[in-house]
ROFITI-784622 format. One record per residue (C-alpha): x, y, z. Coordinates in nm, 2 decimals. Layout:
// residues N
site xx = X, yy = Y, zz = Z
...
//
This chain:
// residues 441
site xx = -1.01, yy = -1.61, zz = 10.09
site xx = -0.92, yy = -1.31, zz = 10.31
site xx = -1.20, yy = -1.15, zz = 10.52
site xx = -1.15, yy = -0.81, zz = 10.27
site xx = -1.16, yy = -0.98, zz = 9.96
site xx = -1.48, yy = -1.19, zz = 10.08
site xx = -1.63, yy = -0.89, zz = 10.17
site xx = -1.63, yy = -0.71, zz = 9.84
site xx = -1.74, yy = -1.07, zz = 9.70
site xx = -2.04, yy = -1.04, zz = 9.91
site xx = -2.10, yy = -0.69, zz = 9.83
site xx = -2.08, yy = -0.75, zz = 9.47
site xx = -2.35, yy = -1.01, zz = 9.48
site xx = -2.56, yy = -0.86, zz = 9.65
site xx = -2.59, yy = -0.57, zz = 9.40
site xx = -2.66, yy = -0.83, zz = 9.16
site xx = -2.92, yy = -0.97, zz = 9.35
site xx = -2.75, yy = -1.30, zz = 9.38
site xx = -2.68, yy = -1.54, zz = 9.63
site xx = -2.38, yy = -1.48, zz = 9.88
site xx = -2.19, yy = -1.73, zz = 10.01
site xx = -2.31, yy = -1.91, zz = 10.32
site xx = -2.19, yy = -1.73, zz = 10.59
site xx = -2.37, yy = -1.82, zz = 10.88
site xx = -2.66, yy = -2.11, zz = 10.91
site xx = -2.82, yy = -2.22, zz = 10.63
site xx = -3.14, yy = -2.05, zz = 10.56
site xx = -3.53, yy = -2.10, zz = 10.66
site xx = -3.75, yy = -2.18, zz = 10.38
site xx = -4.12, yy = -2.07, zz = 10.40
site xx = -4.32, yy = -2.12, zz = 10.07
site xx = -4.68, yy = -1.91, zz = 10.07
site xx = -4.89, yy = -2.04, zz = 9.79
site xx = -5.21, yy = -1.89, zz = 9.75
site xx = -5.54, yy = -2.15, zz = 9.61
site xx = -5.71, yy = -2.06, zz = 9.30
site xx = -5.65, yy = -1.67, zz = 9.30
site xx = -5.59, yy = -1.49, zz = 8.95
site xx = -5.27, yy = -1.30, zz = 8.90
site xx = -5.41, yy = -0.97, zz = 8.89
site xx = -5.65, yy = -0.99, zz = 9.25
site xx = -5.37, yy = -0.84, zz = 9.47
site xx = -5.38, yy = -0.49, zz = 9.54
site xx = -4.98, yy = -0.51, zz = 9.47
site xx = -5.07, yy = -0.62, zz = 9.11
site xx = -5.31, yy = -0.32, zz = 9.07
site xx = -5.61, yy = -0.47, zz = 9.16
site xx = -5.87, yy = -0.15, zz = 9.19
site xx = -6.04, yy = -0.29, zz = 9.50
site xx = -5.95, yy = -0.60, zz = 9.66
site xx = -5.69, yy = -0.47, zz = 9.97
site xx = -5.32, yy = -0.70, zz = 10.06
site xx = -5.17, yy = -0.51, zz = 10.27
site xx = -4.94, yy = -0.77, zz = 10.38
site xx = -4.85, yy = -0.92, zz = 10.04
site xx = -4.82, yy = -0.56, zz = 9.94
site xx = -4.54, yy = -0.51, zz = 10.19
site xx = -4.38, yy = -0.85, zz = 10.14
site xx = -4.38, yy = -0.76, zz = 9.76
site xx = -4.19, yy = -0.43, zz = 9.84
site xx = -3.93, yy = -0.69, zz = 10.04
site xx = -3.88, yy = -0.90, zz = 9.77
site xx = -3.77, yy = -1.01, zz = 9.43
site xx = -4.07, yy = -0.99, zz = 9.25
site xx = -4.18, yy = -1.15, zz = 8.91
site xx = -4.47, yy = -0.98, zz = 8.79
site xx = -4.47, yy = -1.25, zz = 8.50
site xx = -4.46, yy = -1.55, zz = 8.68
site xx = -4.62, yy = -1.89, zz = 8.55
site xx = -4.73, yy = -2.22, zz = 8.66
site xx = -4.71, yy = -2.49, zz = 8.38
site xx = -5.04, yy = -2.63, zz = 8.44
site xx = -5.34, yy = -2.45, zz = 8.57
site xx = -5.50, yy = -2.70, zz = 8.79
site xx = -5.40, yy = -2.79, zz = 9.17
site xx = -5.27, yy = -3.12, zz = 9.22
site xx = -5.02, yy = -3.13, zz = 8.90
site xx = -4.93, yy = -2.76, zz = 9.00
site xx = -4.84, yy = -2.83, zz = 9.33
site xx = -4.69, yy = -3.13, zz = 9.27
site xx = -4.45, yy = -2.93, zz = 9.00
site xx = -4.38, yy = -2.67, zz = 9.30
site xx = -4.28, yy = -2.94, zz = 9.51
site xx = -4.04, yy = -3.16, zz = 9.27
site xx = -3.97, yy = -2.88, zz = 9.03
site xx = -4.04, yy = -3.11, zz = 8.78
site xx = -4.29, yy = -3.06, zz = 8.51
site xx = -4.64, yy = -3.26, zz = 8.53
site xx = -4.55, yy = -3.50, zz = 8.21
site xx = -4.19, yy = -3.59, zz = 8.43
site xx = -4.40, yy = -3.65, zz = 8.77
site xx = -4.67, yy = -3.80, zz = 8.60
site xx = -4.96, yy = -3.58, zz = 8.84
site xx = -5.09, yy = -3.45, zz = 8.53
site xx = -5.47, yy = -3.44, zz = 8.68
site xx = -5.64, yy = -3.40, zz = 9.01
site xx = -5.80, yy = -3.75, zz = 8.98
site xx = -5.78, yy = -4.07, zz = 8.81
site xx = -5.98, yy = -4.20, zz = 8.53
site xx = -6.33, yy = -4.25, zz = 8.65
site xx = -6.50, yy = -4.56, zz = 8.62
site xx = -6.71, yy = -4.68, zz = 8.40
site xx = -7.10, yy = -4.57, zz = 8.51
site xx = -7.00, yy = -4.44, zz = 8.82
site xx = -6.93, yy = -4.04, zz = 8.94
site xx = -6.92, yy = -3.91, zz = 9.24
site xx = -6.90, yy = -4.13, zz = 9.63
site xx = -6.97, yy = -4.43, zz = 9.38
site xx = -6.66, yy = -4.39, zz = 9.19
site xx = -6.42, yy = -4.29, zz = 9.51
site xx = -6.56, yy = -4.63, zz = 9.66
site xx = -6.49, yy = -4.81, zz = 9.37
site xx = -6.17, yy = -5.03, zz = 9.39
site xx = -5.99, yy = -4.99, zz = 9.07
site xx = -6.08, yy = -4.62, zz = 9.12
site xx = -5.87, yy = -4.67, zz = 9.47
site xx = -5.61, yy = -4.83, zz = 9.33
site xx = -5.50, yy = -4.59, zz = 9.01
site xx = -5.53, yy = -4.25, zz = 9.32
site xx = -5.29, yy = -4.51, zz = 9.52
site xx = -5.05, yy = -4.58, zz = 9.18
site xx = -5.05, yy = -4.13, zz = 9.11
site xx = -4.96, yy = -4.08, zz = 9.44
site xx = -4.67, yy = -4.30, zz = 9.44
site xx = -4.53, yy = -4.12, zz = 9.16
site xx = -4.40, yy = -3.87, zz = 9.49
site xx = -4.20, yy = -4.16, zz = 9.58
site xx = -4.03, yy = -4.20, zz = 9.25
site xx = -3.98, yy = -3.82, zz = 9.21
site xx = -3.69, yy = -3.60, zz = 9.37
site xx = -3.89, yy = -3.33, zz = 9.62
site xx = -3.75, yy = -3.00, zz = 9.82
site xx = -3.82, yy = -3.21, zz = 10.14
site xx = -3.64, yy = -3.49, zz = 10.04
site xx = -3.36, yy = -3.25, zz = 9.95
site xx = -3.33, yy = -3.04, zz = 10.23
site xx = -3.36, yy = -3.39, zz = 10.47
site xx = -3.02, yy = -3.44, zz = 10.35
site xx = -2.89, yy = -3.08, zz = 10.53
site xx = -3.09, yy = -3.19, zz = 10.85
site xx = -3.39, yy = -2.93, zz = 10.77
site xx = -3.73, yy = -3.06, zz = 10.96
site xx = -4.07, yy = -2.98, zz = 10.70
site xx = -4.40, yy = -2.90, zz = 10.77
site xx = -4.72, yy = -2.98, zz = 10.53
site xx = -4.96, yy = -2.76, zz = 10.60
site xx = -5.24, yy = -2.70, zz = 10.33
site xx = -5.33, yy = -2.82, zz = 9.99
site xx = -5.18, yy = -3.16, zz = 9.95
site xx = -5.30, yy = -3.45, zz = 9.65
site xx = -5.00, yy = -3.67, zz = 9.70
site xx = -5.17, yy = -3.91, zz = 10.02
site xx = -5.01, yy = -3.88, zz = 10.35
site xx = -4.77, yy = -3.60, zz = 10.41
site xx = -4.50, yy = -3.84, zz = 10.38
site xx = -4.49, yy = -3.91, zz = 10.03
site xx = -4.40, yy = -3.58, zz = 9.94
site xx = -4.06, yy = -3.65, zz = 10.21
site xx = -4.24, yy = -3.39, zz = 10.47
site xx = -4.07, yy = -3.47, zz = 10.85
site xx = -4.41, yy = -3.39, zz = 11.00
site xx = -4.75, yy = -3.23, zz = 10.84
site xx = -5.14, yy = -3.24, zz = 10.86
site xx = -5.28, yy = -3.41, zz = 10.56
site xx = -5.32, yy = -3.80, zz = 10.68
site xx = -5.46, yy = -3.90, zz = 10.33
site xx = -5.72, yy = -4.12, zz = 10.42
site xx = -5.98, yy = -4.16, zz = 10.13
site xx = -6.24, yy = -4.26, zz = 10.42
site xx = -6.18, yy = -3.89, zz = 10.61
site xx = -6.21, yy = -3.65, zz = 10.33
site xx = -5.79, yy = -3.75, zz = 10.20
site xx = -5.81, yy = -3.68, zz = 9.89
site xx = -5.68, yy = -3.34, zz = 9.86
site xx = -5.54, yy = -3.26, zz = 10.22
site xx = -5.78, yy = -3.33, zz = 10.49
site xx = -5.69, yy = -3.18, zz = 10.85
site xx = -5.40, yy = -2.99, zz = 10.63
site xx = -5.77, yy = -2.78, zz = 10.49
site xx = -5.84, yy = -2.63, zz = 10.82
site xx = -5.49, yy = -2.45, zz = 10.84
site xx = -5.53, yy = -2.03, zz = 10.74
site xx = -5.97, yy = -2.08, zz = 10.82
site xx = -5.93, yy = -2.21, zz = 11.14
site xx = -5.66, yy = -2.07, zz = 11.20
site xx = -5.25, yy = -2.09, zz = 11.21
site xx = -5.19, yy = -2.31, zz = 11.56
site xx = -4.98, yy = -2.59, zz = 11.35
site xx = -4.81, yy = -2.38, zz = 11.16
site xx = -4.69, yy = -2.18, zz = 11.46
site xx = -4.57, yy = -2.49, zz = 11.64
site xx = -4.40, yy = -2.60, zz = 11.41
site xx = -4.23, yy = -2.31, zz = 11.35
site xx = -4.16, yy = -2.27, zz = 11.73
site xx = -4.07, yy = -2.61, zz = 11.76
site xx = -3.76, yy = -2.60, zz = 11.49
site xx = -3.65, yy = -2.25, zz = 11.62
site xx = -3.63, yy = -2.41, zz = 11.94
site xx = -3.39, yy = -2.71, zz = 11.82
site xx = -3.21, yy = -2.47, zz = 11.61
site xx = -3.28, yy = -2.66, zz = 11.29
site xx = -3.33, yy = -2.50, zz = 10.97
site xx = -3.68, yy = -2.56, zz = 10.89
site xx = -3.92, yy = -2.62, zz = 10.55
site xx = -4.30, yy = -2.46, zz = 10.58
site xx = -4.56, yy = -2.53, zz = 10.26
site xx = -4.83, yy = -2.32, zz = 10.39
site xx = -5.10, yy = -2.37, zz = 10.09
site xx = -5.43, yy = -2.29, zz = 10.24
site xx = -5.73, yy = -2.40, zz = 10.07
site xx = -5.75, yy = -2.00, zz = 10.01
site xx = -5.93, yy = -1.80, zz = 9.85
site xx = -6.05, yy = -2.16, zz = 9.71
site xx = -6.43, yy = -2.21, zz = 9.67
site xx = -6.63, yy = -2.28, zz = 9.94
site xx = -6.59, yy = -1.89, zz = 9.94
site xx = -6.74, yy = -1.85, zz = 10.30
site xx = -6.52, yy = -1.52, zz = 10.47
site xx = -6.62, yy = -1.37, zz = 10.77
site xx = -6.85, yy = -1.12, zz = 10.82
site xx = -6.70, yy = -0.82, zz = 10.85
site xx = -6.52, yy = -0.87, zz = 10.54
site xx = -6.82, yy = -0.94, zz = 10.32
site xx = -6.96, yy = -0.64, zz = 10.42
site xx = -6.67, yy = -0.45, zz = 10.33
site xx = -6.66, yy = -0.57, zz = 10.01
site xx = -7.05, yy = -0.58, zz = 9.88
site xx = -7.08, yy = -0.22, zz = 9.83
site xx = -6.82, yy = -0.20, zz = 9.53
site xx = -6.84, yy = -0.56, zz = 9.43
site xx = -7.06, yy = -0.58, zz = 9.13
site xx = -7.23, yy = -0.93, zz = 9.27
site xx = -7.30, yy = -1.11, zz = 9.58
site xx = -7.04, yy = -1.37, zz = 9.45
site xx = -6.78, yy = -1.19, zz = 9.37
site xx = -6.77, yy = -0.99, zz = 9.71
site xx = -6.75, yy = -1.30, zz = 9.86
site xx = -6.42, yy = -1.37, zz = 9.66
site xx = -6.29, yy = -1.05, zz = 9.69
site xx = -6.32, yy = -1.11, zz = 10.03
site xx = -6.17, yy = -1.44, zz = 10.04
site xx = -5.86, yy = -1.32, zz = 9.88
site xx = -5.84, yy = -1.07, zz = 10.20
site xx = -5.85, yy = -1.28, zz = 10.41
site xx = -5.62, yy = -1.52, zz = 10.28
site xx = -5.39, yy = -1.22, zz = 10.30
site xx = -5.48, yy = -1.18, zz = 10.66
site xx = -5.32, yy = -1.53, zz = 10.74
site xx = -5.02, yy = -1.45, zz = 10.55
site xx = -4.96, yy = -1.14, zz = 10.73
site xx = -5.01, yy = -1.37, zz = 11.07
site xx = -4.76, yy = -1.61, zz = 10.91
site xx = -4.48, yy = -1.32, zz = 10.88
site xx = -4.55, yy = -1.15, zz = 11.17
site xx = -4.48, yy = -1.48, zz = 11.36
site xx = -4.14, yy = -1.50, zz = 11.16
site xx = -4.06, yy = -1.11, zz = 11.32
site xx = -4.14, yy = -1.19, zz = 11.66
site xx = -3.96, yy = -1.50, zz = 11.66
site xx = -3.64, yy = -1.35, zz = 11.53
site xx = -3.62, yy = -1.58, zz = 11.25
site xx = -3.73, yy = -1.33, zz = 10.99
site xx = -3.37, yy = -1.22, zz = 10.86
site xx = -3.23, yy = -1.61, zz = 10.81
site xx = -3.54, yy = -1.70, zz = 10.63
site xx = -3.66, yy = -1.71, zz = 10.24
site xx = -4.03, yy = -1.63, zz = 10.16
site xx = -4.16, yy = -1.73, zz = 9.82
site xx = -4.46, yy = -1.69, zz = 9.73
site xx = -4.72, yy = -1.76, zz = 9.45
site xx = -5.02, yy = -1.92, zz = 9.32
site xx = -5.09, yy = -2.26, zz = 9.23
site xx = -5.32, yy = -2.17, zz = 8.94
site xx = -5.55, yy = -1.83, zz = 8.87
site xx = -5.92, yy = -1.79, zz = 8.90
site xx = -6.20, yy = -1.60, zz = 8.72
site xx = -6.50, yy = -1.56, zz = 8.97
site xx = -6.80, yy = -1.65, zz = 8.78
site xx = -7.04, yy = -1.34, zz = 8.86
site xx = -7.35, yy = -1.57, zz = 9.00
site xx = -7.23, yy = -1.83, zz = 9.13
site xx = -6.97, yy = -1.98, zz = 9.34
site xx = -6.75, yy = -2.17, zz = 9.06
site xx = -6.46, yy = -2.05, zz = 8.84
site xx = -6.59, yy = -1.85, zz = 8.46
site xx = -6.42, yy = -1.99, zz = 8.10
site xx = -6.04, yy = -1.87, zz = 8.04
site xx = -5.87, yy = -1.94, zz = 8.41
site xx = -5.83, yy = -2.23, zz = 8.60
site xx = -5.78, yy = -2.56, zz = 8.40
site xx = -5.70, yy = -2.29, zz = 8.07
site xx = -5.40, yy = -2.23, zz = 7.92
site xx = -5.53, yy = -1.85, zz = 7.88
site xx = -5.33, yy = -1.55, zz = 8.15
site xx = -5.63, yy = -1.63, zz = 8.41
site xx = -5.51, yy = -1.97, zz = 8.43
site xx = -5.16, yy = -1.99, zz = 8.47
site xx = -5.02, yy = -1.66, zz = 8.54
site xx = -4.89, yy = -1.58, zz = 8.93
site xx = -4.66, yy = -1.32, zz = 9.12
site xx = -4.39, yy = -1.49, zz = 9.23
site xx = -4.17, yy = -1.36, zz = 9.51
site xx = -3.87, yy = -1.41, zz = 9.67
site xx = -3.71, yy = -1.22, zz = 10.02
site xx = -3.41, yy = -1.30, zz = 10.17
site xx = -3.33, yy = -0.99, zz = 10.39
site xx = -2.92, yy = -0.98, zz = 10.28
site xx = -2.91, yy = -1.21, zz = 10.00
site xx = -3.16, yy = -1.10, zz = 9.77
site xx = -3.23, yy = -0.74, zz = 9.66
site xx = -3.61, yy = -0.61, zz = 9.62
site xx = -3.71, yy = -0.48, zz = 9.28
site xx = -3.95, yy = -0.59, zz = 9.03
site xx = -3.93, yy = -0.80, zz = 8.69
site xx = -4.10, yy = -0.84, zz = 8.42
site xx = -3.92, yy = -1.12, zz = 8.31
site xx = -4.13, yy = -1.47, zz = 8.23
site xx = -4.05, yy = -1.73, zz = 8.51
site xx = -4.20, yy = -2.02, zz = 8.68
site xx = -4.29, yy = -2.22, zz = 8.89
site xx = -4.07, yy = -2.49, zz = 8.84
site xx = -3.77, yy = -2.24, zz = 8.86
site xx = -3.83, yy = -2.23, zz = 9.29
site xx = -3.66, yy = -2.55, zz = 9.33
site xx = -3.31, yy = -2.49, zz = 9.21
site xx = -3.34, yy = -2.16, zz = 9.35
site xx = -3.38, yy = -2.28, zz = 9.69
site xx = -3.20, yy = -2.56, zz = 9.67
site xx = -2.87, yy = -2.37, zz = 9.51
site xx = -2.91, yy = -2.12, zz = 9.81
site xx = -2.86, yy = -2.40, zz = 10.06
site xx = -2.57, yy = -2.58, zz = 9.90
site xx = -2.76, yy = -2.80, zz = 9.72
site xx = -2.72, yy = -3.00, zz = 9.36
site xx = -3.06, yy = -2.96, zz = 9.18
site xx = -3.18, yy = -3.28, zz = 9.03
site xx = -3.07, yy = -3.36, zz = 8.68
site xx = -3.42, yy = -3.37, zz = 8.55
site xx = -3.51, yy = -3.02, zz = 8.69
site xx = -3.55, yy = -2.80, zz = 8.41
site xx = -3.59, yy = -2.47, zz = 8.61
site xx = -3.32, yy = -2.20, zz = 8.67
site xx = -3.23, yy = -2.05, zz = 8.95
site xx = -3.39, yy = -1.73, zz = 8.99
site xx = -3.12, yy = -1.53, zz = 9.17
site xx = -2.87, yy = -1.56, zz = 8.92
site xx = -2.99, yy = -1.26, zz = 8.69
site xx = -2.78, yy = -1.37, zz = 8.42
site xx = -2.96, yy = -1.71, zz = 8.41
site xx = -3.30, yy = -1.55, zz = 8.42
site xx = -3.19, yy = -1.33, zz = 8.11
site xx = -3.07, yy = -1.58, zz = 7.90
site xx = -3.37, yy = -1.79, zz = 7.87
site xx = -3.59, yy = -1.69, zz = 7.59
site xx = -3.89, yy = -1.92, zz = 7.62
site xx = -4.11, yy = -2.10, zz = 7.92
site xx = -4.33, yy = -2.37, zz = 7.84
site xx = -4.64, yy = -2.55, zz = 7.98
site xx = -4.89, yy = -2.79, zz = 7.94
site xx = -5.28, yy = -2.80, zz = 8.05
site xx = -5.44, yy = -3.19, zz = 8.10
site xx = -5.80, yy = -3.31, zz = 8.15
site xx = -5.92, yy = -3.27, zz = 8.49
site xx = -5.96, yy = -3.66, zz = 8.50
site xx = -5.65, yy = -3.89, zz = 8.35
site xx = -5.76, yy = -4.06, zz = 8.09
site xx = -5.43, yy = -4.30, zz = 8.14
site xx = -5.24, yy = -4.20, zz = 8.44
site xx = -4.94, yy = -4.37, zz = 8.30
site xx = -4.91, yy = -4.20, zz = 8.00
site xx = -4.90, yy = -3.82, zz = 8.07
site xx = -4.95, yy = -3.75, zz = 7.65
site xx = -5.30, yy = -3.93, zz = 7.67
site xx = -5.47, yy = -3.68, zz = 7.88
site xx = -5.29, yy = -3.36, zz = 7.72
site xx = -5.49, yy = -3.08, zz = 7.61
site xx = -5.28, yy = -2.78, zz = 7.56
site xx = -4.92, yy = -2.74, zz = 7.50
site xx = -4.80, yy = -2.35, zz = 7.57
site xx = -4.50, yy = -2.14, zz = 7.54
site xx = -4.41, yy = -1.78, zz = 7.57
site xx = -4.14, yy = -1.61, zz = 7.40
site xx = -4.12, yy = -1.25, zz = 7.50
site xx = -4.45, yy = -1.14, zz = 7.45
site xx = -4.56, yy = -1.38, zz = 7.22
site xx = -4.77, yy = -1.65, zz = 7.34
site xx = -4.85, yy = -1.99, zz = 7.22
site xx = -5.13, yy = -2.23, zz = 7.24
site xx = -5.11, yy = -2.53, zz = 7.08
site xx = -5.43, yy = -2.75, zz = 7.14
site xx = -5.39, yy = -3.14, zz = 7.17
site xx = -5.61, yy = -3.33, zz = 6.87
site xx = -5.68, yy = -3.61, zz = 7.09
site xx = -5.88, yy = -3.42, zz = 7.38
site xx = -5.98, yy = -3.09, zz = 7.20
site xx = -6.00, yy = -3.18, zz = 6.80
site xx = -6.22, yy = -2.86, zz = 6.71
site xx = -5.97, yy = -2.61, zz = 6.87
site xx = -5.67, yy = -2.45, zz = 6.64
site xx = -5.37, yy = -2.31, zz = 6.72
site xx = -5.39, yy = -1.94, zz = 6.91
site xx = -5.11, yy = -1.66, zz = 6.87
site xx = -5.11, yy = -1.38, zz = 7.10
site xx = -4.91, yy = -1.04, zz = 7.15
site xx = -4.94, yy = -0.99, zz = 7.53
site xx = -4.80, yy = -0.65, zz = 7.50
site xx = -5.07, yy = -0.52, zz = 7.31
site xx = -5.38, yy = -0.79, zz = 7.42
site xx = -5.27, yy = -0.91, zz = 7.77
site xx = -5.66, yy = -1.02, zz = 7.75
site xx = -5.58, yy = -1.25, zz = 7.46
site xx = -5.90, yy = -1.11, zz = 7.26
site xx = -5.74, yy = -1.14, zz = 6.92
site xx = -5.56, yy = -1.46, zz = 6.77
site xx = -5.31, yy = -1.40, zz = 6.53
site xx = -5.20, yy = -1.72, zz = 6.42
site xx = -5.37, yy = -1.68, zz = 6.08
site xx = -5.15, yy = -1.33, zz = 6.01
site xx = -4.84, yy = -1.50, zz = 6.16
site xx = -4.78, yy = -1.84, zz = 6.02
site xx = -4.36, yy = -1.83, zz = 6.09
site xx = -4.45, yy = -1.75, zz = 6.41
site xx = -4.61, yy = -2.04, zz = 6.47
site xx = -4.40, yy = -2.22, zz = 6.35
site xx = -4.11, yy = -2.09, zz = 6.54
site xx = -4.27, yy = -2.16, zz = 6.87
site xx = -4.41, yy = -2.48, zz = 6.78
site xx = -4.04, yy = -2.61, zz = 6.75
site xx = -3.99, yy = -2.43, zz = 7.06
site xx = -4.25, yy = -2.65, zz = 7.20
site xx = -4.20, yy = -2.98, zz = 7.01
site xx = -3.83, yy = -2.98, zz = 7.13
site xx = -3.90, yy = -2.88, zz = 7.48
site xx = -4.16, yy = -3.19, zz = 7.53
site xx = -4.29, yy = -3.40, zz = 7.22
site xx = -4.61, yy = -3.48, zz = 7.34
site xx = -4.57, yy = -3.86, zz = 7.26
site xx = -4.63, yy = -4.14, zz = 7.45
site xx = -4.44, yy = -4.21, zz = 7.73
site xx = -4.60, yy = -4.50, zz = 7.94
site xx = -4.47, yy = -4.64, zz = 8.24
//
């Protein structure tokens, strides 16, 4: 290919908004993923109070999906569907524990042997599944867990180095010393980040704070800025989480300017699952996390690649599970064969899909080997119709819900009664995209 004729290649998809050939070294990968934060609580996304500057001006850098989705709106099978780009009925993390045994909750039950042993079995579902670490190992990229992280020790999930140890003794059972990172500060992250720039190796970050996640404790001067147009004490607090979570990220791409790395690097960014702040007290209110409703698994999802990818806004429905083959196919990389996602750059791609799907489980497994046991919700959307179509086994009084976002984006009126084809249409959709039968190991 002559340098003229490459040229005008390049230039051509770049007005697309797609991926250019690789040119010079492959690129950075830093993945922001916010904990527990609704779609709407960023002052990019409209939000009427609650300030993000810095996501504000990464948004205005990037690809943004104003309709993205995560398949399942609880953290430890959302993550681990981030991570894999699988869905959680392929990795098998469908919950954030294991069954709990019989007459025992709480320090009882994580003492409890067999209780030991079933965490021990999920997380060794990260060694059976393909993960963006493992991946990008194989084009010498070094990875860094820092954060949120249900899958044990960092290792699991193919990370070269990280901060969750995953000791069920020292507080391992969703990231440990990886929970300090963002409120105590960004020091690992940083040297890491220093570290690989150094050695001139393309690096991997997961920077998933344990923010704006309850305990909802922000500084000072933040919950004072906040408790004189907050209607609560509680929800100032999480307005003011969700600033300063914001505040880290804009610490996070600072560093990336001043280090020079900022033009050879991808930033995604989303959520892992959304959040409703219960007014008076420091827990999550009905229709968000662990829902299949908008407050549970809608998320901006962004991409910048200064070069590669051009910044505008869609409203097209993505998700989560689409971030793998898009960074994957931007290295050089094959996705998986049992990724389902698309990549995201290729606008064509994006447009020809007509439905994304999900699925919502019990916060406890009942059966951690059989992903259809502890189902509760299957979803799709189509457009801007929505699906929800309730499990019998773990929710036998609920019915099917139909819902036009476009004109109830608070899902306040089901139509399912009035729309019976409807249904029916998307519940094909969703009994040919996954089943829902039993699939045990």
């Amino acid at each position: 290919m002559t340098s003229r004729v490459l040229l005008r290649f390049v230039g051509l998809a770049l007005a697309l908004g797609m991926t250019a050939p690789a040119l010079a070294a492959p690129p950075n990968v830093v993945m922001i993923i916010s904990d527990d934060q609704a779609f709407g609580d960023f002052s990019f996304m409209g939000h009427p109070q609650i300030r993000t500057p810095n996501l504000d001006r990464l948004s205005t850098q990037s690809l943004t999906f104003r309709r993205g989705y995560v398949p399942s709106s609880l953290c430890s099978p959302s993550l681990a569907s981030i991570l894999t780009g699988l869905y959680p009925h392929q990795h098998k993390v469908t919950s954030n524990d294991p069954p709990l045994p019989a007459g025992k909750v709480g320090l009882a039950a994580v003492r409890d042997p067999g209780y030991r042993a079933a965490r021990e079995e999920m997380i060794a579902n990260f060694d059976r599944s393909p993960s963006l670490p493992k991946a990008l190992a194989t084009r010498n990229y070094q990875s860094f867990q820092a954060g949120k992280w249900w899958g044990g020790n960092y290792r699991h999930g193919g990370f070269t180095a990280g901060m969750t140890q995953g000791d069920p003794d020292k507080g391992g059972r969703h990231g440990d010393e990886g929970l300090k990172i963002g409120r105590q500060g960004m020091t690992e992250v940083f040297e890491f980040v220093d570290k690989a720039n150094r050695e001139k190796t393309p690096f991997f970050l997961w920077y998933a704070p344990m923010m704006p996640h309850s305990p909802h404790t922000p500084p000072a001067r933040l919950l004072e800025k906040y408790k004189a147009s907050a209607p609560t004490l509680e929800i100032a607090k999480y307005w003011a989480m969700c600033e300063w979570f914001d505040e880290t990220c804009g610490q996070l791409l600072d560093h990336l300017d001043k280090q020079g790395l900022a033009e050879n690097t991808m930033v995604l960014f989303l959520a892992d699952n959304g959040w409703i702040q219960d007014p008076n007290a420091d827990r999550f209110a009905p229709r968000s996390k662990q829902s299949p409703n908008e407050g549970g698994i809608r998320t901006p999802i962004m991409i910048r690649w200064p070069g590669h990818v051009v910044p505008r806004v869609s409203d097209q429905p993505v998700l989560s599970i689409d971030l793998a083959p898009t960074i994957l196919t931007a290295v050089g990389l094959q996705p998986a064969s049992e990724m389902q996602g698309i990549n995201l750059l290729d606008n064509d791609a994006v447009d020809r899909r007509k439905a994304i799907f999900g699925e919502i489980f019990t916060h406890n497994a009942v059966d951690i080997r059989d992903p259809a046991s502890s189902l509760r919700n299957r979803w799709a959307v189509e457009g801007d119709w929505k699906l929800i179509l309730p499990a019998p086994q773990n929710t036998p009084d609920t019915t099917a819900e139909l819902y036009d976002l476009a004109h109830d984006p608070g899902e306040t009126t089901n139509l399912a009664a009035q729309n019976p084809e409807k249904v029916e249409h998307l519940k094909t959709l969703i009994n040919a995209w996954w089943p829902a039968t039993t699939n045990r190991l």
